[in-house]
C-alpha positions in Angstrom: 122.4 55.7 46.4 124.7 55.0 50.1 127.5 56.4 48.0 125.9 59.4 46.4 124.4 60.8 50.0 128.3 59.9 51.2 129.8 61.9 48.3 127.2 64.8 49.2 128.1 64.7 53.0 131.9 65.1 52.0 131.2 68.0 50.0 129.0 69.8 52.4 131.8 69.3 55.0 134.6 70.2 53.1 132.3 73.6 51.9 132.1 73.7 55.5 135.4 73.3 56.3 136.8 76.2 53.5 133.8 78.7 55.2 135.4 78.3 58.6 138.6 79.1 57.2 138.0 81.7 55.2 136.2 83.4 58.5 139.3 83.0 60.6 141.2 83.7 58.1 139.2 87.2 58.6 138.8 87.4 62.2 138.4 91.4 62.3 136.0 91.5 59.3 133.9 88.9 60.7 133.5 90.1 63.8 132.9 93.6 62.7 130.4 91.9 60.6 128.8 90.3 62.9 128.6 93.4 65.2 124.9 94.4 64.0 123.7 91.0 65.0 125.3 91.1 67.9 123.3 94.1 69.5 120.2 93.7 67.7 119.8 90.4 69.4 121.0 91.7 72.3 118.4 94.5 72.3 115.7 92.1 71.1 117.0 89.6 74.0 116.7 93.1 76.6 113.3 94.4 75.2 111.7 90.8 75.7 113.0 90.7 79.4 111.9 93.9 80.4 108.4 93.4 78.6 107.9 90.1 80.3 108.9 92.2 83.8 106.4 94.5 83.5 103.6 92.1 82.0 104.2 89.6 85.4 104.5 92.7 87.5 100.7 93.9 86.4 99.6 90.8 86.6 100.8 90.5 90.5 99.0 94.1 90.9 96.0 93.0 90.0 96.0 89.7 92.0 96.4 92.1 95.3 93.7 94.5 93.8 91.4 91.3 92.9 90.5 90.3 89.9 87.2 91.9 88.7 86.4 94.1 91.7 85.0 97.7 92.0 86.4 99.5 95.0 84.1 102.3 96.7 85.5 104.3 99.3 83.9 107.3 101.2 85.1 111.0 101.1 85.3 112.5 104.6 84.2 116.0 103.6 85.3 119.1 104.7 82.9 121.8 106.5 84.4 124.6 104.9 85.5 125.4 101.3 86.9 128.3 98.9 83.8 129.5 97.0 84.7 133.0 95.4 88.4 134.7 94.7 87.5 137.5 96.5 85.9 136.2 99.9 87.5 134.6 102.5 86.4 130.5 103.1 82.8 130.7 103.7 81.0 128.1 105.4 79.2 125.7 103.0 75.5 124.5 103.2 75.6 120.7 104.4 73.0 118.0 103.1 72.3 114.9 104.7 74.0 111.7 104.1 74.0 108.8 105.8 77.4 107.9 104.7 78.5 104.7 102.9 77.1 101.4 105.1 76.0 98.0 105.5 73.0 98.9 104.0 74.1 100.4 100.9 76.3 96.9 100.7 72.7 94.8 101.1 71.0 97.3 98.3 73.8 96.3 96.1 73.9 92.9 96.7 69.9 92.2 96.3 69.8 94.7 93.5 72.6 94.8 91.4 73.0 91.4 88.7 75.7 89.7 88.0 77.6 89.9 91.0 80.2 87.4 92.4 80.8 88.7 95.9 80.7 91.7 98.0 83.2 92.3 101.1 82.7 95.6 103.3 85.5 96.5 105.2 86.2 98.3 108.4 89.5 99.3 109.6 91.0 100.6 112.7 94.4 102.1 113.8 95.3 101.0 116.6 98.3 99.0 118.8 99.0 95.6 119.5 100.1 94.3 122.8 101.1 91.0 124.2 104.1 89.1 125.6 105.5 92.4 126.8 106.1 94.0 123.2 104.0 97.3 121.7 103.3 97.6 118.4 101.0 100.1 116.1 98.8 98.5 113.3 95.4 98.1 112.1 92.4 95.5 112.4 90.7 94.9 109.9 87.1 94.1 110.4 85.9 92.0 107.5 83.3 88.9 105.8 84.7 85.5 104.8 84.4 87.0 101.2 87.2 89.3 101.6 89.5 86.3 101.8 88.1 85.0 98.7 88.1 88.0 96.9 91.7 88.9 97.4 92.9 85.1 97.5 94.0 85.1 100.4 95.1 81.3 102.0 95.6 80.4 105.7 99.0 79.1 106.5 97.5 77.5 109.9 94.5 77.3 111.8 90.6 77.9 111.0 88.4 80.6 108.9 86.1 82.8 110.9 82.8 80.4 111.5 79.1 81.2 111.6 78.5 81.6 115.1 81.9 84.1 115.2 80.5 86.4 112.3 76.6 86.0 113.9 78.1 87.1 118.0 81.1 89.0 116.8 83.4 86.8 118.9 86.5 88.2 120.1 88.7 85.9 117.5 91.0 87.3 115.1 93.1 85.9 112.0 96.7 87.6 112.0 99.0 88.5 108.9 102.4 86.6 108.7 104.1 89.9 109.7 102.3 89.8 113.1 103.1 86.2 113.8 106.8 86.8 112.7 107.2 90.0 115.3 105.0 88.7 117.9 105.6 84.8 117.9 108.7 84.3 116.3 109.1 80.8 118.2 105.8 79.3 119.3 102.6 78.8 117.7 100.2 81.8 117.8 96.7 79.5 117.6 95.0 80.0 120.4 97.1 82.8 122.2 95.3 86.2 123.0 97.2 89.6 121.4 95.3 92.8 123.0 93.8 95.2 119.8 93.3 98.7 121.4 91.7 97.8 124.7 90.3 94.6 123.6 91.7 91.1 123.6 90.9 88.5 120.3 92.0 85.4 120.3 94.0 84.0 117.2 92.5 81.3 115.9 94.4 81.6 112.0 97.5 83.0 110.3 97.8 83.8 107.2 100.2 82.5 104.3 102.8 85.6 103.5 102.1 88.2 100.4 104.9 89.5 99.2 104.4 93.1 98.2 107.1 95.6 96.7 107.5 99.2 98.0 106.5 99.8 94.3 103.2 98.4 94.2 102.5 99.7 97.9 102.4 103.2 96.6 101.0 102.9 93.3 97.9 101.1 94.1 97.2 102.4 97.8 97.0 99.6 99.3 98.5 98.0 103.0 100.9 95.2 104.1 98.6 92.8 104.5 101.4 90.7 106.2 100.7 93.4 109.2 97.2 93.4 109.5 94.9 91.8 111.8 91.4 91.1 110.8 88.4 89.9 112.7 84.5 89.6 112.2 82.9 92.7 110.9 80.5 91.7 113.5 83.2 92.4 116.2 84.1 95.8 115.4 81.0 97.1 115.0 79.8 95.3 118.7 82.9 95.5 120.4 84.9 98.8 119.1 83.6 101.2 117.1 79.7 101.4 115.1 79.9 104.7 113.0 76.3 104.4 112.3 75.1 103.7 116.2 74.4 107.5 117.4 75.6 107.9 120.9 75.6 110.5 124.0 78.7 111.5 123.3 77.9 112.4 119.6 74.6 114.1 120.6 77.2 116.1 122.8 79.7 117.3 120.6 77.0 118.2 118.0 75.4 120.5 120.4 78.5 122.3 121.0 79.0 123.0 117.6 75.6 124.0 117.2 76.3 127.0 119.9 79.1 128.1 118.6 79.2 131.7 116.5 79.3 132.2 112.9 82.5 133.5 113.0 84.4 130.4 115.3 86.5 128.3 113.3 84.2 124.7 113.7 86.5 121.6 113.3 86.4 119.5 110.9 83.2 116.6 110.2 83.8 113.5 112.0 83.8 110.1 110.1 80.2 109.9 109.8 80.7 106.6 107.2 79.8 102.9 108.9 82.3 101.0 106.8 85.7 102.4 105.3 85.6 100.4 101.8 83.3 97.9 100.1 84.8 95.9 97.6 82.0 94.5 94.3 83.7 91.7 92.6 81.8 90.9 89.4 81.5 88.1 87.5 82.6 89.2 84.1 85.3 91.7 83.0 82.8 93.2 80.6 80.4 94.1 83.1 82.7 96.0 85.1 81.8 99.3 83.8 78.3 99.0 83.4 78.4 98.0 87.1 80.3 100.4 88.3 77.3 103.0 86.8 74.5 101.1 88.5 76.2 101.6 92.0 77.2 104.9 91.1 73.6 105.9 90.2 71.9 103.8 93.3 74.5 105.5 95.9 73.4 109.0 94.2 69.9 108.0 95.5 70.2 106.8 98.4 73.2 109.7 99.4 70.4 111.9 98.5 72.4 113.6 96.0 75.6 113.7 98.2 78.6 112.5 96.5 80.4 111.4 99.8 82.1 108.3 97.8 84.4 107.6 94.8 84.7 104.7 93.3 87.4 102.7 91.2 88.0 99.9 88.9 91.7 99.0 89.9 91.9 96.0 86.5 90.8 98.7 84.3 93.6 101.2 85.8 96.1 98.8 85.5 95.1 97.4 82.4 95.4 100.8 81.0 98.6 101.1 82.1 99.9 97.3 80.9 98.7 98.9 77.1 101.0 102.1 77.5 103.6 99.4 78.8 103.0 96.9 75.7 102.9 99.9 73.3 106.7 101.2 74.9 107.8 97.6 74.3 106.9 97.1 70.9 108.4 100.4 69.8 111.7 99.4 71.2 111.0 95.8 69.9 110.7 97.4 66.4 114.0 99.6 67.2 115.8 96.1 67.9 114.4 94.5 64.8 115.7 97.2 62.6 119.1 96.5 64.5 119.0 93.1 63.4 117.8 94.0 59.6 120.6 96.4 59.4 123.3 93.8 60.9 122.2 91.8 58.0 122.1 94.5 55.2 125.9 94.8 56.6 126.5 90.7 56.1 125.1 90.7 52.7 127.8 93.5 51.7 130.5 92.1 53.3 130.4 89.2 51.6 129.4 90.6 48.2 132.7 92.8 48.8 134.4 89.6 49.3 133.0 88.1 46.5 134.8 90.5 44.4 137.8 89.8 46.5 138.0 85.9 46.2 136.8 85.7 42.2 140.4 84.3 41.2 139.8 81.5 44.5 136.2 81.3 43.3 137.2 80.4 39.6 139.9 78.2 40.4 137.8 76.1 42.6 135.4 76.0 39.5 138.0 74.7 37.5 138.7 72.0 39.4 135.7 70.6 39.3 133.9 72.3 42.5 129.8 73.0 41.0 128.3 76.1 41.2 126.3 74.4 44.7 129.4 74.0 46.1 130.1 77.6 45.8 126.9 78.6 46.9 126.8 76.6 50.3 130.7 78.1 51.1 129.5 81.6 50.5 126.0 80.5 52.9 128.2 78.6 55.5 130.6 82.3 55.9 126.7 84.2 55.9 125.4 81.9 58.9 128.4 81.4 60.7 128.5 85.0 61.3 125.0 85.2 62.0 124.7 82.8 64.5 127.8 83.4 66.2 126.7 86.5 66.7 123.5 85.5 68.0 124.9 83.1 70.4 127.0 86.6 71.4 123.9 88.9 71.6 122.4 86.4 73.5 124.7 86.5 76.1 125.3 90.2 76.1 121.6 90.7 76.5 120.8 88.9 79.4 124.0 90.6 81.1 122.0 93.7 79.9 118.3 92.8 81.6 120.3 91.4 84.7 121.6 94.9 85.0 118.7 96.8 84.1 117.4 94.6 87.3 120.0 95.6 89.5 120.7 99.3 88.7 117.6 100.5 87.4 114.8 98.8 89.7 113.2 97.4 86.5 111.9 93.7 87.1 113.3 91.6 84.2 112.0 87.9 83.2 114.3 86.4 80.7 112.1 83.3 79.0 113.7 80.1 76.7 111.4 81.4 73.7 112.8 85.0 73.7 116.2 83.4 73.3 114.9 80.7 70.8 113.2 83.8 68.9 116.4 85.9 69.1 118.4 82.7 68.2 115.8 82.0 65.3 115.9 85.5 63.6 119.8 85.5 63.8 120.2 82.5 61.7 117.5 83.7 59.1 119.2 86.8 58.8 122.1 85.1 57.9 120.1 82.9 55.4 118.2 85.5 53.8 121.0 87.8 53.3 123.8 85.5 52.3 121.9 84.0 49.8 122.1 87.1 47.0 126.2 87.0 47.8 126.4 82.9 47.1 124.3 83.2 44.1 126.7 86.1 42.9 129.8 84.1 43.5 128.1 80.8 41.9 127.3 82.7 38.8 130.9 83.5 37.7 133.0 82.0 35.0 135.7 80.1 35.8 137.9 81.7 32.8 137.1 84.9 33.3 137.8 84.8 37.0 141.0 82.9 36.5 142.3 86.0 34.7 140.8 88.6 36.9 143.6 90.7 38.5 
């Protein structure tokens, strides 16, 4: 038996050895050969990369959208609007609406089922001031659920507690962008930074979010990194209470009340408590279904006044990962008919050189080579190819989504079982289609071939 598996490794090598020869001994055929395999697996390798990209580049959208949420923002509405062809803008006949508020956030939280959390938000453009530098930016007035929501981790310091969300104490939690411009070499807990014409104490920071100019502008959204927040409870006692009617308001809506029919009258003021309320919900499923509730219990209690929109950002961007996935397998199936072709082209290469090499194929079966050894040299050539090419491709494709990266703004992710797929179909191309060739070449007679001219 040990010299019978001996005898059989010294025949697969030396089939071996006669297949490498015979493929240098044909460099320019096997290397135009191996060309299909070459940029199919390339493309396959490509394709993958800029699939994965896009699929880990959704998938960081929606952790700075939150998972699960529904997103209602108010409409500031316009007094005036276009309402014939003909006539000039024509004032328009206003009902009453509260405006979005703390009180439509209550309603939903007591009434709607299913839901996980709910985060009002109130935000404010304003400056920053202290140790002597001025910036602009925007505090965020906001519930410890808005840190949950979006995932949000403190790098340093302490959440907002109960007695700072109950007094609306003048604390504040800043974004790493804040700390970098405004501390950049001591520690900012427990310094004072001046928001508008108030100063909050910091008692957190913030771990840094990184967030592409890409995703910035396609989802709406802020750098967080340069935003300070602080309790809701503070900007509604300390700056600014939409909802809280004061002298000043009574004043300006009397002098619109005098003025003509035919004055221009500016625009409506912000007349909306809170600037966005964010509804996480439990399950993906109920997102819709949700979304309808709120939609019809903000109807009612806007007394018909659709001053709001809301969105589903998962469902947006889950829409768009499908057109994505769809684009990808299309050119996935282009670079799989790449790779089929490259081995149509092996399998009649080597049936050509079948007909080439009958006299070397006959004289081997004269001297006692068997018909298996004929059919591993003609599989040895078939693979060789193959995978040589594939270990090319390979490379040439991630040169290919490294570029991509760099000159097209495309975010690529090159993973080990793209190139171990690639790799995998490569060698069974060269399998499946050197197999019909070796059989071919096995199946002559030795006489006949001997004489063959």
């Amino acid at each position: 038996m040990k010299f019978n598996l001996s005898s059989n490794r010294e025949r697969i090598l030396a089939n071996l050895n006669i297949a490498i020869e015979a493929v240098f001994a044909n460099q320019i055929r096997s290397i135009l050969t191996g060309l299909g395999i070459i940029f199919g697996v390339a493309a396959v390798i490509a394709m993958l990369a800029i699939g994965n990209g896009a699929q880990q580049e959704i998938l960081d959208q929606i952790k700075l959208v939150g998972l699960n949420n529904i997103v209602i923002k108010p409409i500031i509405e316009q007094t005036e609007e276009k309402i014939g062809e003909d006539e000039a803008f024509q004032k328009k006949e206003k009902k009453f609406s509260p405006g979005l508020g703390l009180k439509d956030m209550r309603s939903i939280a007591a009434i709607v089922p299913g839901l996980q959390a709910v985060s009002p938000e109130i935000l404010i453009e304003t400056h920053i001031i202290t140790n002597g530098i001025r910036r602009s930016a925007k505090l965020v007035g906001v519930e410890p659920a808005y840190f949950e929501i979006f995932s949000f981790q403190l790098e340093q310091g302490k959440m907002f507690s109960a007695d700072h969300l109950e007094k609306g104490a003048a604390v504040c939690i800043i974004g790493k962008g804040i700390q970098t411009r405004f501390f950049p070499t001591e520690n900012p807990i427990g310094k004072s930074i001046k928001c508008g014409n108030k100063w909050l104490e910091v008692i957190g920071v913030l771990e840094a979010r990184l967030i592409s100019e890409t995703s910035i502008s396609n989802l709406g959204i802020r750098d967080y990194n340069m935003d300070v927040y602080t309790p809701l409870n503070t900007v509604l006692i300390r700056y600014n209470d939409r909802d809280r009617i004061t002298q000043e308001m009574i004043r300006k809506a009397n002098a619109r009340s005098g003025r003509n029919n035919d004055e221009d009258e500016p625009e409506n003021p912000n007349y909306h408590q809170i600037d966005r309320l964010v509804v996480q919900v439990a399950e993906t499923e109920r997102l819709t279904p949700t979304a309808e509730i709120i939609a019809r219990m903000l109807e009612r209690k806007h007394y018909e006044v659709v001053d709001y929109e809301i969105e589903i950002p998962e469902l947006l961007l889950k829409q768009q990962q499908r057109t994505k996935d769809i684009f990808n397998y299309v050119l996935g199936a282009i670079a799989g008919i790449s790779l089929i072709v490259g081995g149509i082209g092996i399998m009649n290469i080597m049936l050509a050189s079948v007909l080439e090499r009958i006299k070397e194929i006959g004289l081997r079966l004269s001297i006692g080579a068997k018909k298996a050894d004929i059919i591993n040299q003609f599989m040895f050539e078939a693979i060789m190819i193959s995978v040589t090419g594939g270990i090319i491709g390979i490379v040439l494709g991630m040169l290919m989504a490294f570029a991509v990266s760099q000159f097209a703004d495309i975010p690529t992710i090159i993973t080990f079982s793209s190139i171990l797929i690639s790799f995998g179909v490569a060698a069974s191309v060269g399998l499946i289609f050197g197999i019909a060739p070796a059989r071919k070449a096995a199946s002559q007679d030795p006489i006949t071939s001997l004489r063959y001219e």
